[in-house]
C-alpha positions as CSV (number, residue, x, y, z in Angstrom):
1,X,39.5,-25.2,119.0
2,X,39.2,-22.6,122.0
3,X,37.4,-19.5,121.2
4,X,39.9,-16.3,121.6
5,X,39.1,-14.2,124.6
6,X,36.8,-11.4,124.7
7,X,37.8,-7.5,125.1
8,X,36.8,-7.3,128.6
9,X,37.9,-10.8,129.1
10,X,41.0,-10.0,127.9
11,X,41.2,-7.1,130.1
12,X,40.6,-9.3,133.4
13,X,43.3,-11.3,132.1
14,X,46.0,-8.6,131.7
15,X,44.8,-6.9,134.6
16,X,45.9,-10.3,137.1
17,X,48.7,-10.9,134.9
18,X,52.3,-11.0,136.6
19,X,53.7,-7.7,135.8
20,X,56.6,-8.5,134.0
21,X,55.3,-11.1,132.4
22,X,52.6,-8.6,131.1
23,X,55.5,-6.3,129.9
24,X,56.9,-9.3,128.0
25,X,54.1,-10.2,126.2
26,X,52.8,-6.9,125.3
27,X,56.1,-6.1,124.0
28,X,55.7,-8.3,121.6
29,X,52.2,-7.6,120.4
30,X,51.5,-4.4,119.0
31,X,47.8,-5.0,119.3
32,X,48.0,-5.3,123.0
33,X,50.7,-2.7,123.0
34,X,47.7,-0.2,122.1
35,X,45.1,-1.1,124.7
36,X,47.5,-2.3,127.7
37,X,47.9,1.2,129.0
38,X,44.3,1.5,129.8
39,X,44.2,-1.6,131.9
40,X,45.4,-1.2,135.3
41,X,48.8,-2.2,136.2
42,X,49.0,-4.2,139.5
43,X,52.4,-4.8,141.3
44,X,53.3,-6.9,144.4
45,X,56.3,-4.9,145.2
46,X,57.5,-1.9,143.3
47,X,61.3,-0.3,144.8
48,X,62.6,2.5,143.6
49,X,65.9,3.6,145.2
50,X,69.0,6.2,143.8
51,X,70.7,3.0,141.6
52,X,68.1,0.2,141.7
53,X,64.5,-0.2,140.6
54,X,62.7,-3.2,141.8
55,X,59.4,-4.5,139.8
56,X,58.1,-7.5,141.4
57,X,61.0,-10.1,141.4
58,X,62.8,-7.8,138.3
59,X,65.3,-6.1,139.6
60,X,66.7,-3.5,137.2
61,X,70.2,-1.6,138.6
62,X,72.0,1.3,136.5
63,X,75.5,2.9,136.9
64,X,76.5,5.2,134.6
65,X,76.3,3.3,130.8
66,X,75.1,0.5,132.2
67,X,71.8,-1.6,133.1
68,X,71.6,-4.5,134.5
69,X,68.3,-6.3,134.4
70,X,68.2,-9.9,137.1
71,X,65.3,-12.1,137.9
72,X,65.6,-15.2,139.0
73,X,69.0,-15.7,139.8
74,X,69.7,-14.7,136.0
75,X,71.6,-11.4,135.2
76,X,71.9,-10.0,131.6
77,X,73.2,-6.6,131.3
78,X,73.4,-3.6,129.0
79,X,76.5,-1.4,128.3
80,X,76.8,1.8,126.2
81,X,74.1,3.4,126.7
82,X,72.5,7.2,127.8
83,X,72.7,8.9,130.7
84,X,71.3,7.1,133.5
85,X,68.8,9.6,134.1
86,X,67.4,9.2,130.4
87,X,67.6,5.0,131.1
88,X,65.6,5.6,134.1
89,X,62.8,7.7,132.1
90,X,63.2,4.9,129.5
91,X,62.7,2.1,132.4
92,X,59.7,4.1,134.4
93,X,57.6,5.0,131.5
94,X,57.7,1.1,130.0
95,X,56.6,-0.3,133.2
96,X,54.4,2.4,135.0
97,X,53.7,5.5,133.6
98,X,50.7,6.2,131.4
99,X,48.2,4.0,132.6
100,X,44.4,4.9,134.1
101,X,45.8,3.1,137.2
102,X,48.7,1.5,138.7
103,X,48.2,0.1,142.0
104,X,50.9,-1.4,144.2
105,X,50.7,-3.5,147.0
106,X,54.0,-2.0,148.8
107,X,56.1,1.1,147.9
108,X,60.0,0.9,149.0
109,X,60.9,4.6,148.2
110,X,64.1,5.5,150.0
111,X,67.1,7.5,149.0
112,X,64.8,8.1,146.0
113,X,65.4,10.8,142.7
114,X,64.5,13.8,142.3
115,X,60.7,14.2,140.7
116,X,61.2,16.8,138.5
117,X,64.3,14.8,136.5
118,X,62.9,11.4,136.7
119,X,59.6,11.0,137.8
120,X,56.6,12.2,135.4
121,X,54.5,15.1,137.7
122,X,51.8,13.2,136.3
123,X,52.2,9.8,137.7
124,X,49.7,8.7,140.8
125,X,50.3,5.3,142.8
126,X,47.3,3.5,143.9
127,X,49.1,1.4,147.3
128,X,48.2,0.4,150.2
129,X,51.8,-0.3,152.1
130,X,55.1,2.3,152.0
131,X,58.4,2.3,153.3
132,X,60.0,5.6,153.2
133,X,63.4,6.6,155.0
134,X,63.5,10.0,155.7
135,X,61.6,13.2,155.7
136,X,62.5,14.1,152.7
137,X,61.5,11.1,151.3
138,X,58.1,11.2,152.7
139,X,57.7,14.4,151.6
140,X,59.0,13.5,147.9
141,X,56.9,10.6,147.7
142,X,53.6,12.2,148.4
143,X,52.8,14.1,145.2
144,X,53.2,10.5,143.3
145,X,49.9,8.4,145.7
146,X,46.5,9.0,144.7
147,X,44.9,10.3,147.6
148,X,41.8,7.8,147.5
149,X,45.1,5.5,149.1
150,X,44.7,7.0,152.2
151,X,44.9,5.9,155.3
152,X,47.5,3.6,154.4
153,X,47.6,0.0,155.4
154,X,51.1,0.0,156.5
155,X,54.0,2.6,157.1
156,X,58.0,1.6,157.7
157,X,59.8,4.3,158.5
158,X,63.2,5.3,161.5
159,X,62.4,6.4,164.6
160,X,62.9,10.1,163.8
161,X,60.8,12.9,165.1
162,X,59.9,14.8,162.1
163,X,58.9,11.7,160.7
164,X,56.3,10.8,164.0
165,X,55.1,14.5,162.9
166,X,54.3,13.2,159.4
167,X,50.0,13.0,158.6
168,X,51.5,9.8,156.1
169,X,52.8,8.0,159.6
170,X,50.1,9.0,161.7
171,X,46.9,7.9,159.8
172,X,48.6,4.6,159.0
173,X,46.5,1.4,160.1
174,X,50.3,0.5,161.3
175,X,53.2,1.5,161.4
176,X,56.7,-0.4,161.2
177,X,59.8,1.0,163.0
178,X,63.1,0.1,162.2
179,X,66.7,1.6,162.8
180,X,70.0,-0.3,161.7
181,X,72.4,0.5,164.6
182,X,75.1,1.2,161.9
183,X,73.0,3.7,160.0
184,X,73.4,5.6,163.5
185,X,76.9,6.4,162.4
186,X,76.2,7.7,158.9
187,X,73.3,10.1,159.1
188,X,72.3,12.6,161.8
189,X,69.0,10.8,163.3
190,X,67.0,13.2,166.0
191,X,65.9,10.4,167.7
192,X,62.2,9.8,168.4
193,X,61.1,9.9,172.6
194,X,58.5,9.3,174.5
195,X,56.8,12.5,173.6
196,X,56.5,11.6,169.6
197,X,55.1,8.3,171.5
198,X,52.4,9.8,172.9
199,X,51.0,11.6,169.5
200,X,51.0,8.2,167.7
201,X,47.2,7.5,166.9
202,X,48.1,4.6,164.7
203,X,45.9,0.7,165.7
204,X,49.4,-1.2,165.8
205,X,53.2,0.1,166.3
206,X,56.0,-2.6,165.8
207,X,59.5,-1.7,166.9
208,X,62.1,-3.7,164.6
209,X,65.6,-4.4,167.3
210,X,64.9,-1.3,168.5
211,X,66.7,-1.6,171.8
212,X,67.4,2.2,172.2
213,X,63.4,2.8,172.6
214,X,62.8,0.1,174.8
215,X,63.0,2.3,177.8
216,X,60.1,5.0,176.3
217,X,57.7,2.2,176.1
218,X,57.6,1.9,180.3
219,X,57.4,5.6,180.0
220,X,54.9,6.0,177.9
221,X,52.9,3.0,180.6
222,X,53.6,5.4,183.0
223,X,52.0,8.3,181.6
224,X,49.2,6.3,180.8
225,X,48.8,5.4,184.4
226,X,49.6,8.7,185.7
227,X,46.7,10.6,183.2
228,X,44.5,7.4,183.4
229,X,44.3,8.0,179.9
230,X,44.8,4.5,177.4
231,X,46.2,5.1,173.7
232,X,44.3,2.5,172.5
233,X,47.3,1.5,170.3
234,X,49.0,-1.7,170.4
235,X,53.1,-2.0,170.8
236,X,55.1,-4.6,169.7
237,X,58.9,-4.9,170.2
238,X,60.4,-8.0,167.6
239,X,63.9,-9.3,167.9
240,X,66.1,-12.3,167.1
241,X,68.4,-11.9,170.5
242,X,66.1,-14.1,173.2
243,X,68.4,-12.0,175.8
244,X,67.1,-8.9,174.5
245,X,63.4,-9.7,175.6
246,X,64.9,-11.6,178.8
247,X,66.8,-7.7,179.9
248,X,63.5,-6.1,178.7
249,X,61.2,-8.1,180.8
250,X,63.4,-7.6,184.0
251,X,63.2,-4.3,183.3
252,X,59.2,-4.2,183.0
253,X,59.3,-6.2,186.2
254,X,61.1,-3.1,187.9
255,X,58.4,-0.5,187.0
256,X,55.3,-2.7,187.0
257,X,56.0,-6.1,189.2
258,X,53.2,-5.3,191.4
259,X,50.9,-5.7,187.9
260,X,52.1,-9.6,187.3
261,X,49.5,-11.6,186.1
262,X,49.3,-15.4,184.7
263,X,46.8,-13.6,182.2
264,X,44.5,-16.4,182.6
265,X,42.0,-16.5,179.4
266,X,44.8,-15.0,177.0
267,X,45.2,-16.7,174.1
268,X,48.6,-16.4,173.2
269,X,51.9,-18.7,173.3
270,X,53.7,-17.6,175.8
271,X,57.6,-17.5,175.9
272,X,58.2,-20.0,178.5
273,X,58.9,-18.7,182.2
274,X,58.5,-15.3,180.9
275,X,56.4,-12.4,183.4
276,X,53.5,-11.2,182.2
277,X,51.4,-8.0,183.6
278,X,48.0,-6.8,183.7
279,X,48.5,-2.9,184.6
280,X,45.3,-1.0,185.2
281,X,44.7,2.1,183.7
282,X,41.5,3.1,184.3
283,X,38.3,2.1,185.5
284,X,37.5,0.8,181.7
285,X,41.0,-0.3,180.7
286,X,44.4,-1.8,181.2
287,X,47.6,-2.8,179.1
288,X,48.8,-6.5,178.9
289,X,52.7,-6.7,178.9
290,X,53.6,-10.2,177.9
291,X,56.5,-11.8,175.2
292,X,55.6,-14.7,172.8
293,X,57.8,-16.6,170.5
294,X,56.7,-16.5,166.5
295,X,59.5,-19.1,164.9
296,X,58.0,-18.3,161.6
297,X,59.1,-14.7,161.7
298,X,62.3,-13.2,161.3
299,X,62.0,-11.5,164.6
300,X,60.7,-15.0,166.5
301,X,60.8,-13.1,169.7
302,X,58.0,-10.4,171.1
303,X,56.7,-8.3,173.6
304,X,53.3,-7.2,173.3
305,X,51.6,-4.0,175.0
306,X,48.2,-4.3,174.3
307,X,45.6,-1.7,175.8
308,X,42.3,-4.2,176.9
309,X,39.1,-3.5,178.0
310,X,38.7,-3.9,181.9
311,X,36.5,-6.6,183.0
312,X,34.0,-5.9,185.7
């Protein structure tokens, strides 16, 4: 017969344990029930929008006086119940609140609720990835991550210039930017330019179909060139359209086709008959400008701009 598990063994256990599998069992042991809040909690993925919170691959949605709750292609719902702001106390403070530490892989807060109704003051986030969409939902979000998270690993946000302004954005490791064309019809967007460029500090940006930035980019080259002063950040521009990096590399061609380069000794796989440039900057570095293909993305198609040391 296996010996039971001991207390910190346990522990290490419940810790690793699959978050909603953890809420399943502890709710049915009230022994567990009274240690589990001072074991950490660690998510994958934790979402919380206006109608929807997302644990994991639980995904919890609420409209009015009722809750649905759907995970793996199975839905069981919930009808006469409180206010949805009480059901979303309810559903926070099971899963996350009251424990020594919740950490969380990535944070999706967009169109989130207001803190003071739903959100206890005293709750603190332990992540390492977050994907905001607005201002205000950067500035919402903040008072909820402990602040031994930053700099963040990874930061999605729109291309608007308030946002480029946020400390959040700018001490991320990288940052992820990404526009729906439609949402351009919905919500007033200042759009970001090659000014807001030029403040990013950030080790890697990546543009998500972001055609209407594509021009900023050969500006911001430009400036480079014209200061002789490098970034030292790395641009990437990801799509699905193949026609999209074909226009953009014409257009790269125009401002820098004196720069073209085979880029001998770059290991990369190179999207057939595509250009590629080598465009000095200084005397100790350039920018590489090439496209690759990546058919296990979503966005299979890339250009890179990628500031390089100058070899002598």
């Amino acid at each position: 017969m296996p010996l039971p598990l001991s207390y910190p063994g346990l522990r290490c256990v419940l810790e690793h344990l699959e978050a909603v599998k953890r809420a399943r069992i502890i709710g049915r042991s009230p022994v567990l029930q009274k240690v589990d809040k001072t074991i950490p909690l660690c998510l994958k993925n934790l979402h919380i929008k206006r109608h929807k919170l997302t644990i994991n691959n639980l995904s919890i949605e609420y409209d009015k006086d009722e809750v649905k709750f759907k995970m793996n292609e199975k839905t069981i719902s919930r009808k006469g119940l409180e206010s949805r702001e009480d059901t979303i106390k309810k559903l926070v403070h099971f899963y996350i609140c009251g424990r020594s530490i919740t950490r969380v892989d990535k944070l999706d807060w967009g169109y989130s609720l207001l803190p003071d109704r739903v959100m206890p003051v005293d709750l603190k986030l332990s992540i390492n990835s977050l994907d905001a969409f607005s201002r205000e939902d950067f500035e919402t979000v903040l008072p909820f991550i402990d602040p031994h998270s930053f700099p963040l690993k990874t930061v999605i946000a729109i291309p608007e210039t308030s946002i480029f302004d946020n400390q959040i954005v700018k001490s991320a490791e990288t940052l992820i930017v990404n526009l729906c064309p439609l949402i351009l019809y919905f919500i007033n967007v200042r759009m970001a330019t090659v000014e807001d460029l030029k403040k990013l500090k950030n080790k890697t940006v990546i543009f998500q179909n972001l055609w209407v930035m594509r021009n900023d980019i050969i500006l911001l080259i430009k400036h480079q060139m014209e200061t002789k002063k490098a970034t030292g950040t790395t641009f990437v521009i990801t799509t699905d359209d193949k026609g999209f990096i074909k226009k953009m590399l014409r257009e790269f061609e125009q401002a820098f086709g004196e720069y073209r380069s085979y880029l001998d000794g770059v290991n990369e796989r190179f999207l057939p008959g595509s250009s590629r440039f080598s465009i000095p900057i200084n005397n100790e570095s350039r920018i590489h400008v090439y496209a690759i293909e990546d058919p296990e993305e979503d966005g299979p198609y890339k250009i890179i701009v990628k500031p390089v040391p100058e070899i002598s």
